[in-house]
DSSP file (Angstrom, degrees, kcal/mol; ACC not computed):
  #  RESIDUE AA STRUCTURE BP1 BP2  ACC     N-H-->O    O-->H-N    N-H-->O    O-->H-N    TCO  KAPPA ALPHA  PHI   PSI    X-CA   Y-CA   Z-CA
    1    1 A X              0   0    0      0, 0.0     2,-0.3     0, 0.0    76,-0.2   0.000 360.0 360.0 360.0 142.7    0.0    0.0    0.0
    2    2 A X        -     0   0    0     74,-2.8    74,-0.5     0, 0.0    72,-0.0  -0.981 360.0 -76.1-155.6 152.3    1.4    3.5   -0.7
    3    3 A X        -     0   0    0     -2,-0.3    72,-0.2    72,-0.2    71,-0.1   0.091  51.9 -98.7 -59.9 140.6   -0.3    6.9   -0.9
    4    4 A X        -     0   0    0     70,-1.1     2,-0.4    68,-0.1    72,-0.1  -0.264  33.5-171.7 -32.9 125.9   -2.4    8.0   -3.9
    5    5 A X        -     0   0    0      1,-0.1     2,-0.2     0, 0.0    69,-0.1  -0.699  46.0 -37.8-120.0 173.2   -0.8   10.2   -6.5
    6    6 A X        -     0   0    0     -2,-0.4    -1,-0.1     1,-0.1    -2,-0.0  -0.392  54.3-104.4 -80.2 140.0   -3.0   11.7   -9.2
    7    7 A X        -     0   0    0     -2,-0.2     2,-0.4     1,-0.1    -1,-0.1   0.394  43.0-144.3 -50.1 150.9   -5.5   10.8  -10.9
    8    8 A X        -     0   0    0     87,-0.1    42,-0.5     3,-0.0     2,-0.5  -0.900  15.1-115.8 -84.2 113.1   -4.9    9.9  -14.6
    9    9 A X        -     0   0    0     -2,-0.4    38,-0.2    40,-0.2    41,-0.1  -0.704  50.2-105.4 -36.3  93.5   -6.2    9.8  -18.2
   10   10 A X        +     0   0    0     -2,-0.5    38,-0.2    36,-0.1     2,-0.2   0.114  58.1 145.3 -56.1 176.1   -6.7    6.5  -19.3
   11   11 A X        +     0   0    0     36,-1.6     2,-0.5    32,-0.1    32,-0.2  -0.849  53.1  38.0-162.5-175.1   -4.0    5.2  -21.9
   12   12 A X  S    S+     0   0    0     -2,-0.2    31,-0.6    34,-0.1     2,-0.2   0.556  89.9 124.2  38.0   2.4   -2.2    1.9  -22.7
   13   13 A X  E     -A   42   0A   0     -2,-0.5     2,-0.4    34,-0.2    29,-0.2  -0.720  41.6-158.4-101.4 157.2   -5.8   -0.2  -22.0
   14   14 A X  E     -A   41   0A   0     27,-4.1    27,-2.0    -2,-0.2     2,-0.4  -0.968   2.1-156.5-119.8 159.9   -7.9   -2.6  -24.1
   15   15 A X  E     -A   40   0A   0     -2,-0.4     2,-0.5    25,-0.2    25,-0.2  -0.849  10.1-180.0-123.5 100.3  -11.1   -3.5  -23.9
   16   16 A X  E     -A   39   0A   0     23,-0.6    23,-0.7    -2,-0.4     2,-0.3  -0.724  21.7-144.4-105.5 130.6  -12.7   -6.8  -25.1
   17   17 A X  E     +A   38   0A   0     -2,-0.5    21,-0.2    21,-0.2     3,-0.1  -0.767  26.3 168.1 -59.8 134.8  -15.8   -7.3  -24.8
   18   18 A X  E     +     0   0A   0     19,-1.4     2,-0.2     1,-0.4    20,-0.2   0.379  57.9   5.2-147.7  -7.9  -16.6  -11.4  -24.1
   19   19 A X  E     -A   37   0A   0     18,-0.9    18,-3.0     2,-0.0    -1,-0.4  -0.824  48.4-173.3 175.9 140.5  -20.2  -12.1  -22.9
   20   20 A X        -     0   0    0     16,-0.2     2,-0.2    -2,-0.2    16,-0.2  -0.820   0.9-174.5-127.7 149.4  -23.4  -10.2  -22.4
   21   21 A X        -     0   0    0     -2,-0.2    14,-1.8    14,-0.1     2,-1.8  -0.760  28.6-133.2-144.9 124.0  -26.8  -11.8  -20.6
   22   22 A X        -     0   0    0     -2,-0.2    12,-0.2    12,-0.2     8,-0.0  -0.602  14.7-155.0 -70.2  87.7  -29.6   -9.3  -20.8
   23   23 A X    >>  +     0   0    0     -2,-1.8     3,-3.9    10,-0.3     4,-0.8   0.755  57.8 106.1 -63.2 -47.3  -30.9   -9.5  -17.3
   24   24 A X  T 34 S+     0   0    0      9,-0.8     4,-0.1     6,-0.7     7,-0.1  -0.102  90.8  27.8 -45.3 126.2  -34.9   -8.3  -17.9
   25   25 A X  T 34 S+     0   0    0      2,-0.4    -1,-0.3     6,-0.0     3,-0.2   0.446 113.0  67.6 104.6 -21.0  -36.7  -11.4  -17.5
   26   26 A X  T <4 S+     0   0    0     -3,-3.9     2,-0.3     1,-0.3    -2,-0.2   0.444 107.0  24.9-131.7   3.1  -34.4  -13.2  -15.3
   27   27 A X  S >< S-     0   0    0     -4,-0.8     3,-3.1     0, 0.0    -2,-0.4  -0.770  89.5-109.8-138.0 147.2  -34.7  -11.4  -12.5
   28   28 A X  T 3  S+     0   0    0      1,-0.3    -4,-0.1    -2,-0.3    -5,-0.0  -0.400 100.1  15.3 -67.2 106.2  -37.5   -9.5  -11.5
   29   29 A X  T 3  S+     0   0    0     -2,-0.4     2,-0.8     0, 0.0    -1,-0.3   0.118  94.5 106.9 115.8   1.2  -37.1   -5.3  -11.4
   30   30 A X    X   +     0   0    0     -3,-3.1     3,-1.4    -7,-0.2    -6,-0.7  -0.037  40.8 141.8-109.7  54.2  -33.8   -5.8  -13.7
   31   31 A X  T 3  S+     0   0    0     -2,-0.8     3,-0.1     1,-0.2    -6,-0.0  -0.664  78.7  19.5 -64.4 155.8  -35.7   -4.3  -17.2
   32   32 A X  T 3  S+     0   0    0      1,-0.2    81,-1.4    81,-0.1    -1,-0.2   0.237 107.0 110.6 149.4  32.0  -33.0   -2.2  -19.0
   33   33 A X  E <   - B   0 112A   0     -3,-1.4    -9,-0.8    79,-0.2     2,-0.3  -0.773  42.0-177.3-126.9 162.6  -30.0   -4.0  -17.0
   34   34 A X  E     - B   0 111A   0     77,-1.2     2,-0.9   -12,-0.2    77,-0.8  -0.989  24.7-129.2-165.9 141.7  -27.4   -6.5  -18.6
   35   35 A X  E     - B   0 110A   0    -14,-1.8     2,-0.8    -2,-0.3    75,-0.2  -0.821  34.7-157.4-107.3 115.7  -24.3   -8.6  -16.7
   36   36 A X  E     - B   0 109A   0     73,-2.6    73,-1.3    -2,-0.9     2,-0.5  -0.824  19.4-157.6-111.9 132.6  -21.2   -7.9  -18.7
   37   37 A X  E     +AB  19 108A   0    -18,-3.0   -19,-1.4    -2,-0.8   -18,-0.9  -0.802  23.1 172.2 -98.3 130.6  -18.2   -9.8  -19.0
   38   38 A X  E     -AB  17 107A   0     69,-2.8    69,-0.8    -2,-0.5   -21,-0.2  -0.724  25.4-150.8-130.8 174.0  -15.1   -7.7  -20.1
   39   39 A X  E     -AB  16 106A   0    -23,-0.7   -23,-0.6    67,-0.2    67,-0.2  -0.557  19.7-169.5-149.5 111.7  -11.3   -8.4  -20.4
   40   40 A X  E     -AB  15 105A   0     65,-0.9    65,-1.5   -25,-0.2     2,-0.3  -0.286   5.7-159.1 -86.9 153.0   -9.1   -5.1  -19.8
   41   41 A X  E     -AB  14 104A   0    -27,-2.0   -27,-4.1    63,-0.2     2,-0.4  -0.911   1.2-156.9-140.6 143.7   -5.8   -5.4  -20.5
   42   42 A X  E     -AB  13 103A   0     61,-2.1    61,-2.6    -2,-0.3     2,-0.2  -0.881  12.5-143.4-126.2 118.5   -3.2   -2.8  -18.9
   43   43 A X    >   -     0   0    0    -31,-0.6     3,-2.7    -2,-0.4    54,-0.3  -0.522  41.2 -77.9 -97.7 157.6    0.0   -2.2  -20.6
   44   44 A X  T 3  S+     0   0    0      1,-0.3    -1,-0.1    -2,-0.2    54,-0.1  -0.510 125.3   6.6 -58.4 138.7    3.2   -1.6  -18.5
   45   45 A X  T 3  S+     0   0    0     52,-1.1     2,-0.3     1,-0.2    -1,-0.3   0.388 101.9 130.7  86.6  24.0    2.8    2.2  -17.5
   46   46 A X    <   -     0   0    0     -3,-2.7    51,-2.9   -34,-0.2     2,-0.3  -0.739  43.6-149.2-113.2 149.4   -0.8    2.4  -18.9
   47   47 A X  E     -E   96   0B   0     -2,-0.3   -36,-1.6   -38,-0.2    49,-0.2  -0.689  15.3-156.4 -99.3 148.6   -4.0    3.9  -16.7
   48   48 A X  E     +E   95   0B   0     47,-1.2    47,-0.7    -2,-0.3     2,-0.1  -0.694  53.6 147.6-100.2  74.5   -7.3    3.1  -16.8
   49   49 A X  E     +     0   0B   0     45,-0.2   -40,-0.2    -2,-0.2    45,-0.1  -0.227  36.9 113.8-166.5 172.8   -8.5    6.4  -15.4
   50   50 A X  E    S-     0   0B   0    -42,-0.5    43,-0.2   -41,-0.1   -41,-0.1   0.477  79.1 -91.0  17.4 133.2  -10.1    8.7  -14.8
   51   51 A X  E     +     0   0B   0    -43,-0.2     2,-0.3    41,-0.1    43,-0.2  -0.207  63.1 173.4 -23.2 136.3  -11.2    8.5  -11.2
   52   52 A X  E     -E   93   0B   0     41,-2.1    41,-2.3    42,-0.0     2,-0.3  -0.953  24.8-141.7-148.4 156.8  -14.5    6.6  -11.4
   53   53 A X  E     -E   92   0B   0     -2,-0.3    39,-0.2    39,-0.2    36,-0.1  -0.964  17.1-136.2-134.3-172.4  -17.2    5.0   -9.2
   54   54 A X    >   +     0   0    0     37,-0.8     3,-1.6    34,-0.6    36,-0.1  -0.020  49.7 143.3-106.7  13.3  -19.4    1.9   -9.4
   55   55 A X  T 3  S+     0   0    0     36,-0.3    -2,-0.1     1,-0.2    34,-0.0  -0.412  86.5   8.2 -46.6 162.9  -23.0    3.6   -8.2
   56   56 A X  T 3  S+     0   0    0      1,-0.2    56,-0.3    55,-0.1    -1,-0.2   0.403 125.2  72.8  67.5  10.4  -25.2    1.8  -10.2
   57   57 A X    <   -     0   0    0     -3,-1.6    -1,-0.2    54,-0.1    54,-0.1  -0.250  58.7-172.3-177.6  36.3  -22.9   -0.5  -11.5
   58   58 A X        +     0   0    0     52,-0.2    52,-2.5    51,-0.1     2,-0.3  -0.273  16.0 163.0 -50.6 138.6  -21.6   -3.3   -9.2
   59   59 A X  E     -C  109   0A   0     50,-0.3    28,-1.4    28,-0.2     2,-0.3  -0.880  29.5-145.0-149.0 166.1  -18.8   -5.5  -10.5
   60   60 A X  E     -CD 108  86A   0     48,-0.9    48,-3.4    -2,-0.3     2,-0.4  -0.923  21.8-144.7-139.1 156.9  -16.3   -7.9   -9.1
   61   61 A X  E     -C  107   0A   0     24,-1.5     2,-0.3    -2,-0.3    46,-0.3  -0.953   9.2-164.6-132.2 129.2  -12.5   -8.1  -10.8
   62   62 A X  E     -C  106   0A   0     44,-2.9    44,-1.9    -2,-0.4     2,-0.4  -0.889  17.9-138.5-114.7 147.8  -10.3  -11.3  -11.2
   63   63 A X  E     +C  105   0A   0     20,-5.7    19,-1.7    -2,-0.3    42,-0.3  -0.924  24.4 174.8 -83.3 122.7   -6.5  -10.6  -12.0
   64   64 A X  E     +     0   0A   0     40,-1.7     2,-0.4    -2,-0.4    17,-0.2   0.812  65.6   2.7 -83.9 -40.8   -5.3  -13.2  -14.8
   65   65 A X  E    S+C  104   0A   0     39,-0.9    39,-2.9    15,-0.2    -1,-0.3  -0.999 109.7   3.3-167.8 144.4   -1.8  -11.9  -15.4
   66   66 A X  S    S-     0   0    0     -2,-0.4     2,-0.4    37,-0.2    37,-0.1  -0.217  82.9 -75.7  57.1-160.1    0.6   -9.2  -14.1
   67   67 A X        -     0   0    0     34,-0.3    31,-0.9    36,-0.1    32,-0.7  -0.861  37.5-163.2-158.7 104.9   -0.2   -6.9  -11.2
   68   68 A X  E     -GF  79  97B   0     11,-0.8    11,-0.7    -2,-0.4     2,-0.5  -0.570  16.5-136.5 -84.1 134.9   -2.6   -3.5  -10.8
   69   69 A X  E     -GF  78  96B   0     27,-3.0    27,-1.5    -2,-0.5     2,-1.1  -0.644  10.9-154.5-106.1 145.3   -2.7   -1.3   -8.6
   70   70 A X        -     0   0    0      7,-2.7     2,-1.5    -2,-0.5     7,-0.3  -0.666   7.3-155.7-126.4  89.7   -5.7   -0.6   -7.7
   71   71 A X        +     0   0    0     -2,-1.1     2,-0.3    23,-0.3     5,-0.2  -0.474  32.0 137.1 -96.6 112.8   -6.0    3.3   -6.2
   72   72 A X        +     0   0    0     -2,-1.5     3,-0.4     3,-0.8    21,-0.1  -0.988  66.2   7.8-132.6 123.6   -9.2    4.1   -3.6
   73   73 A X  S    S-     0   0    0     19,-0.3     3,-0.1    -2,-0.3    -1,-0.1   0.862 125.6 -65.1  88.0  37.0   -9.9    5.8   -0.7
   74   74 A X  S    S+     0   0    0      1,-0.2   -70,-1.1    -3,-0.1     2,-0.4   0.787 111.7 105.9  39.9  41.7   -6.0    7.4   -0.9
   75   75 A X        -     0   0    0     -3,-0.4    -3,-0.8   -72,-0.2     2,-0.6  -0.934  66.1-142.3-126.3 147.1   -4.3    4.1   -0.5
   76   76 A X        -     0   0    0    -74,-0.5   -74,-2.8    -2,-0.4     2,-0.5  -0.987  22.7-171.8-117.0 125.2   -2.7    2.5   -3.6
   77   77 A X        -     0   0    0     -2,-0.6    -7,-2.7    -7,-0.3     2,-0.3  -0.961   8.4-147.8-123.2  99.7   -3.2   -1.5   -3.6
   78   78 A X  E     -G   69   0B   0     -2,-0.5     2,-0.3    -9,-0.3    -9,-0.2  -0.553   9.9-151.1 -91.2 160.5   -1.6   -3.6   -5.9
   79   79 A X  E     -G   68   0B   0    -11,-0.7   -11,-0.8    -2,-0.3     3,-0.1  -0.618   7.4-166.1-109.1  65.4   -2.7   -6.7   -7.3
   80   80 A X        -     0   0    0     -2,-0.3     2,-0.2   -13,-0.2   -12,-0.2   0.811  39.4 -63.2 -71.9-136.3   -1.6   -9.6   -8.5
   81   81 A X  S    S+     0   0    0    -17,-0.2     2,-0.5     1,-0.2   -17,-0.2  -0.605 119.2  19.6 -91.8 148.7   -2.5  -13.0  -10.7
   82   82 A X  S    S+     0   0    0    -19,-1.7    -1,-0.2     1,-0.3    -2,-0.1  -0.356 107.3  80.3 102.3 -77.8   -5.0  -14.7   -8.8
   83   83 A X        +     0   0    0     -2,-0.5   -20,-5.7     1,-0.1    -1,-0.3  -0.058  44.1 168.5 -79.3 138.3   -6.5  -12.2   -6.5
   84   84 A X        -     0   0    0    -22,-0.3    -1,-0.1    -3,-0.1   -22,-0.1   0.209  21.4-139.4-149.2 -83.2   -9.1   -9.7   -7.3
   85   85 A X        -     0   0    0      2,-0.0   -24,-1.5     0, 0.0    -6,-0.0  -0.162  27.7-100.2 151.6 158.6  -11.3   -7.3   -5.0
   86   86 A X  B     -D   60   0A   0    -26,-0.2     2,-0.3    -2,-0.1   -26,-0.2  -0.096  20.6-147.8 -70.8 177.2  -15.1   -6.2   -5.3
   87   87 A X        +     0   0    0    -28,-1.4     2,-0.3   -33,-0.1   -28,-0.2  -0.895  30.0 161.9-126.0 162.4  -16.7   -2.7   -6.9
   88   88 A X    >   -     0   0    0     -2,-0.3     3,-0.7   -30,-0.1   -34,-0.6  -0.701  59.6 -75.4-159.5-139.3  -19.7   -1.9   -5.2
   89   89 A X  T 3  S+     0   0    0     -2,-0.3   -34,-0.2     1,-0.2   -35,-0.1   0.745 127.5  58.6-115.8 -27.2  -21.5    1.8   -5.1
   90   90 A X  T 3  S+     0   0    0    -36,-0.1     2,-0.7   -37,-0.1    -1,-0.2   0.228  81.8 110.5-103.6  26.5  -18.9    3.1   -2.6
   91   91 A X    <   +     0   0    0     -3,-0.7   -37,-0.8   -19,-0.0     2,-0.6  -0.790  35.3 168.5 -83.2 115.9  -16.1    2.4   -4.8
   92   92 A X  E     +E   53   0B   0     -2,-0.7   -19,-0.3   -39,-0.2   -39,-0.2  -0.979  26.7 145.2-115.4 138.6  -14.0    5.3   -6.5
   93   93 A X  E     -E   52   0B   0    -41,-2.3   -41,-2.1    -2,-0.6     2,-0.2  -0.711  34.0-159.8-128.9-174.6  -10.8    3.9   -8.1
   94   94 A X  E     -     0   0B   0    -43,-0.2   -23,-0.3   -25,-0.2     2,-0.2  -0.501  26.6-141.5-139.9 174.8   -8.4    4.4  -11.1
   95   95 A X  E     -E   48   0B   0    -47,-0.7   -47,-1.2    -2,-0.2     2,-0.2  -0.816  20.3-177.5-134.6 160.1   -6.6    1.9  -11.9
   96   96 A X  E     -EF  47  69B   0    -27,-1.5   -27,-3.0    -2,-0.2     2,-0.7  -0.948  27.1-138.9-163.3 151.9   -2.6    1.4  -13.3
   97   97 A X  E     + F   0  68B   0    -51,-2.9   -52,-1.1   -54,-0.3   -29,-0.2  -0.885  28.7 163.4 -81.4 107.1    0.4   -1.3  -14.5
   98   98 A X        +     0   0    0    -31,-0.9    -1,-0.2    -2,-0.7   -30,-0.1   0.632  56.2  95.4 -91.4 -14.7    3.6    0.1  -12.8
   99   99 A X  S    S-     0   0    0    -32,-0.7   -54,-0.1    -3,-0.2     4,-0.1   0.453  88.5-111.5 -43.9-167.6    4.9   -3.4  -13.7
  100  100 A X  S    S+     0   0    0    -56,-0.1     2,-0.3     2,-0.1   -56,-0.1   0.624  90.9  49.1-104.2 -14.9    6.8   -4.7  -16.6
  101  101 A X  S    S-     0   0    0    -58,-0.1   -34,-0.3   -34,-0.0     2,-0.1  -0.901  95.6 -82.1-123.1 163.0    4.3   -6.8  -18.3
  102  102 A X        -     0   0    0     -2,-0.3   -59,-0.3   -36,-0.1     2,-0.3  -0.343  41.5-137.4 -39.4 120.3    0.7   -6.4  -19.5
  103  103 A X  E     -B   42   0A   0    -61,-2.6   -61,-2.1   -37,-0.1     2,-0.5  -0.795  14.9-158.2 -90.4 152.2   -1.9   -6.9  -16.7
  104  104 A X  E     +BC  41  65A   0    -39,-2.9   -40,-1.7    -2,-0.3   -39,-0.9  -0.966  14.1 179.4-144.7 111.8   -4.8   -8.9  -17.7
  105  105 A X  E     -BC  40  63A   0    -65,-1.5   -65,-0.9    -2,-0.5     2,-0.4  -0.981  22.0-146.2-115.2 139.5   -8.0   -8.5  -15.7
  106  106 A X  E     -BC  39  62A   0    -44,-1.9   -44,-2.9    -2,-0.4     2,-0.4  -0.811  18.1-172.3 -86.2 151.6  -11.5  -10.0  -16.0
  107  107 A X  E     -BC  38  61A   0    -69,-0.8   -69,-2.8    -2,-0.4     2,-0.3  -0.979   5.5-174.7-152.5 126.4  -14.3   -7.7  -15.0
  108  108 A X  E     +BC  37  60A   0    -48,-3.4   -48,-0.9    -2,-0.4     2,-0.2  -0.843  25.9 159.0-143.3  98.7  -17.6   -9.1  -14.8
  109  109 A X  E     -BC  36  59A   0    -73,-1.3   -73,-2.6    -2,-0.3     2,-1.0  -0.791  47.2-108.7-117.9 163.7  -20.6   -6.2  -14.0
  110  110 A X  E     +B   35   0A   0    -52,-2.5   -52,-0.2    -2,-0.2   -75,-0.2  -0.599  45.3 159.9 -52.4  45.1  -23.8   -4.8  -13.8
  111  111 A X  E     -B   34   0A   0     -2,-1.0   -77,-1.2   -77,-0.8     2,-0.4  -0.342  46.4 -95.4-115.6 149.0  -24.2   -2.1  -16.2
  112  112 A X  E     -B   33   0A   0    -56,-0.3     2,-0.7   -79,-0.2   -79,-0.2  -0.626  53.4-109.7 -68.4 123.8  -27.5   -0.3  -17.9
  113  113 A X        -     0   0    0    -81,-1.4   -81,-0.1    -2,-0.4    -1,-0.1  -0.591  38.2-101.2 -92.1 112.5  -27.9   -1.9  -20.9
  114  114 A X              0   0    0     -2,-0.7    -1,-0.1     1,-0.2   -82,-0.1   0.546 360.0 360.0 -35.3 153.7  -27.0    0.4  -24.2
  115  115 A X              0   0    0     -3,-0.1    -1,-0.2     0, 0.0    -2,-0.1   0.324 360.0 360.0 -69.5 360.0  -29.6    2.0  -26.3
């Protein structure tokens, strides 16, 4: 853990989309809502930024490969292969690689489902 430094633009990420399930209909009150499956990848010195939060948007995050650090609440927490950590409505993060290889995340969330 190490203190926060400022906030970011993102840079260096991709973003794959991998799996969708259109929630209305499978559970009851979740009309316009969709469970999304993502897989970010974080390039050595690349941000996924801006500061963000999760109202309205719960997710949980698994690390596959390499290690993010994962900055909330002024604490910086990295994160390696394995390991992941929740989002929930009182999350604000960015996120960053200060490693040497790509970091590889799954991100699997709750999001209002696009027009």
């Amino acid at each position: 853990m190490g203190v926060e430094k400022a906030e970011q633009a993102t840079r260096g990420v991709t973003v794959e989309l991998l799996a969708t399930v259109d929630l209305a209909g499978e559970i009851d009150g979740m009309e316009g809502r969709q469970l999304r499956m993502r897989m970010v990848t974080i390039e050595p010195g690349g941000v996924f930024g801006p500061l963000h939060d999760h109202a309205g948007r719960p997710g949980t995050v698994y690390i596959l490969q390499g290690t993010i650090t994962d900055h909330r609440d002024g604490l910086a927490t990295e994160y390696g292969p394995g390991v992941g950590w929740p989002e929930d409505r009182n999350t604000n993060q960015w996120l960053e690689n200060r490693g040497t290889l790509p970091a590889v995340e799954i991100s699997v969330d709750i999001v209002t489902k696009p027009a």
